[in-house]
N, C-alpha and C positions, 0 to 999 in steps of 0.2 A: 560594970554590968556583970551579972554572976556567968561564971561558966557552969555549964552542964557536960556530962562525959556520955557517949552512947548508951552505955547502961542505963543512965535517968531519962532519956526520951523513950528509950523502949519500955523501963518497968512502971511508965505512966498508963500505958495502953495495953499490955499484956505481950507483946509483939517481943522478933531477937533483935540484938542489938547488930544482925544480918539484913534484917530487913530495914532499921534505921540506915542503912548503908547503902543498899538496894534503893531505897528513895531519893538519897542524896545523889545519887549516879545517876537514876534518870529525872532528874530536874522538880521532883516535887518538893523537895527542901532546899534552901539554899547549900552551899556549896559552904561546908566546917573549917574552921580554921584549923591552922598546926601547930602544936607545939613545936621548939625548937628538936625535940625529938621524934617529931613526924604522928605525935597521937593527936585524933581529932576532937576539937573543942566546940563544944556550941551555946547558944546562949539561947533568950527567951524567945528572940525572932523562929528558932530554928522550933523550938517548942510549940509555938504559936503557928509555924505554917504546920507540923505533924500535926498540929490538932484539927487544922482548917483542911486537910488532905483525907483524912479518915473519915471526919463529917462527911467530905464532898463525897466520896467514897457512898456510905451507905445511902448517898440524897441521888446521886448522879450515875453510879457505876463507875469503875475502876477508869477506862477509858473518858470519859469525859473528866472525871475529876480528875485525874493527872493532866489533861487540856491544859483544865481551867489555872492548875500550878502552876505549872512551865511555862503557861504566860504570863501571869505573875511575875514567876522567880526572873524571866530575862525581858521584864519592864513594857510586858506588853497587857495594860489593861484595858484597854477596848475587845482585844481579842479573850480574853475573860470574861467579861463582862455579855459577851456577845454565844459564849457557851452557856452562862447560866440561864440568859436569856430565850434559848433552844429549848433548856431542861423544864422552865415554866409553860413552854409554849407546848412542848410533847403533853405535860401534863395536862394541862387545859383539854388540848384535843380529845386525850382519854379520856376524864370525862365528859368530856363532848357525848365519844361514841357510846361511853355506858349508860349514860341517861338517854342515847337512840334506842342500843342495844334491852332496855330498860321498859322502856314504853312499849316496845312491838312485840315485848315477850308478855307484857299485862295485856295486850291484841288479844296472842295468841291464847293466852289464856282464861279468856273470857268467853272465845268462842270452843267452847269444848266439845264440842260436836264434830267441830275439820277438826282440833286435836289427834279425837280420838280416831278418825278415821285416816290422817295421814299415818298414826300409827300402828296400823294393821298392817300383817302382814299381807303376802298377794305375788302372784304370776308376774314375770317382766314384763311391761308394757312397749308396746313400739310409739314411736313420736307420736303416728294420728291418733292412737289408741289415746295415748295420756291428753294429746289435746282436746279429744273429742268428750272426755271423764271429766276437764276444767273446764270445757266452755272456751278455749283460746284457741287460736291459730301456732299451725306448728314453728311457725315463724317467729314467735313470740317465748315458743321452748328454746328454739334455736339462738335466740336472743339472752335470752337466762342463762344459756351455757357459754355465750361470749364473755359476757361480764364475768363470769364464774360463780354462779350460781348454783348452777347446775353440773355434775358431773358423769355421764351416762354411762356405760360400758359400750363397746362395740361389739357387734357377731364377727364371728370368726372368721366367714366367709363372705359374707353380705357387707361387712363394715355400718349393717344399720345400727340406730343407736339402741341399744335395751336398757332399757326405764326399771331398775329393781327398787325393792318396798321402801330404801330409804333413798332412793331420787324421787318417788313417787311424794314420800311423806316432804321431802322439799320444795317439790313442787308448787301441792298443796298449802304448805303455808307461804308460800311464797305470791302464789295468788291471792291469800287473805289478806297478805298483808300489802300487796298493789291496789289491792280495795279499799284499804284505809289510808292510801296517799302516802306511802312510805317509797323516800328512792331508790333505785335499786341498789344504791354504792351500800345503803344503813341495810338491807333486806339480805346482799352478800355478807354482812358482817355479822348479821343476826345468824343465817346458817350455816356460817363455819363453828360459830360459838355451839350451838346446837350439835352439829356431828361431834364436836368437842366432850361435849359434857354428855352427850346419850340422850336428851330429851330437854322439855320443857323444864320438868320441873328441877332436875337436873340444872340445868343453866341458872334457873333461878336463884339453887344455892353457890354458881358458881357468879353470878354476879354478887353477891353478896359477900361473899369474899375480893373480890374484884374490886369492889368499890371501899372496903377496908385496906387494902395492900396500896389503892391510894390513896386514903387520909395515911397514912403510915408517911408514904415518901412525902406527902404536902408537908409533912410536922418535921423528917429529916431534912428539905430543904427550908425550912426555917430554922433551924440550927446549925445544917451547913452555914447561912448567912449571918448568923451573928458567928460565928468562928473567923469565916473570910475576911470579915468585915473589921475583927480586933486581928487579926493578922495583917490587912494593909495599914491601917493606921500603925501600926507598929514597926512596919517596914520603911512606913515614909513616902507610899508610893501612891495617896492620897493626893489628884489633881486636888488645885485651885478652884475653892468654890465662887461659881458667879457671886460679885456683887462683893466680893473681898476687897476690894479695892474702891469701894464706898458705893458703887451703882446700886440699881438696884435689881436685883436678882428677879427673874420671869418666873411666874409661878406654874406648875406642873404643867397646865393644859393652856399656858398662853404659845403664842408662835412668835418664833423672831423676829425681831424687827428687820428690814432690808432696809 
């Protein structure tokens, strides 16, 4: 098997041959052999996990992809398996919420009349004030700010709550968007993104970005996986596949037999 010396795993990636060392230390590569005079040698394995570690890296984040190594490197692949398994599920969920996040902002933006009107400016309102301006019970404000929806100021002396032009403008969409059967968990998400960006249209182009940054990580964790993937086969640490031993193997979506 050929040997490699530190220098040639670092000057494949641009990185020191510090940081190849720094990896070795905390478990994202195997552990380098010695020469008889104490310099470290490594071979294709060790190449192959730095390749499968950087991948994971720009797919996963620093902390999850080191996880997913260092269980690897000390023979634990279900616990590996069970972080990538995280990392598709996060994704999913996003966009989950961006095609919520998505929807409720084409709402909002169709109805351009509460648009324009939740964003005017305007005097602080008190709780009855603003419910009596939506049509709602103040219970139902009091409600929007449990969940976090809502974030009111309070008077100084009074403790009552005051309603300024961007709770008002939350409010109001947040009532528009209760009239188009949105739950409140998607309607909090929609207006944090919103205070976020400054407005509708604003959000607009930040979901659009949003929703490229993840086609981006979908496409790094598909390269994370085939890197991973010629990294265990290389390592050896490749369980027995069902059915190696002449059965025959359950196909994806059948259930065990008991």
């Amino acid at each position: 098997m050929k040997h490699l010396r530190p220098h040639d795993l670092a000057r494949e990636h641009g990185i020191s041959t510090q940081a190849v060392r720094n990896y070795e230390r905390d478990g994202f590569i195997p552990l380098a052999r010695r020469t008889p005079s104490g310099y470290r040698t490594y071979t294709e394995v060790h190449a192959a996990a730095l390749r499968a570690y950087l991948a994971l890296v720009q797919a996963y984040g620093y902390a999850t992809g080191g996880e997913i190594m260092r269980s690897l490197n000390t023979g634990d692949l279900d616990g590996a398996l069970t972080a990538v398994d995280r990392g598709h599920a996060q994704l999913l969920r996003d966009r989950s919420t961006l095609d919520a996040v998505g929807r409720a902002v084409e709402h909002l933006t169709r109805d351009r009349e509460v648009a324009a009107r939740a964003s005017a400016d305007g005097d602080p309102l008190s709780i009855g004030e603003l419910a009596r301006r939506l049509g709602v019970t103040a219970a139902t404000l009091r409600n929007w700010e449990a969940v976090g929806i809502l974030s009111p100021a309070r008077e100084p002396v009074t403790g009552h709550r005051s309603f300024g032009a961007t709770d008002v403008r939350d409010a109001e969409l947040t009532h528009l968007l209760r009239r188009g059967g949105y739950p409140l968990e998607h309607i909090r998400t929609v207006i944090r993104q919103i205070r976020t960006a400054g407005g509708t249209e604003a959000l607009s182009d930040a979901l659009d970005d949003w929703r490229r940054r993840l086609t981006v990580r979908g496409v790094s964790m598909l390269d994370a996986a085939a890197r991973l993937g010629g990294y265990v086969a290389l390592h050896g640490i490749t369980p027995a596949r069902p059915g190696a031993a002449g059965e025959a193997a359950p196909g994806p979506e059948s259930p065990p037999t008991v």
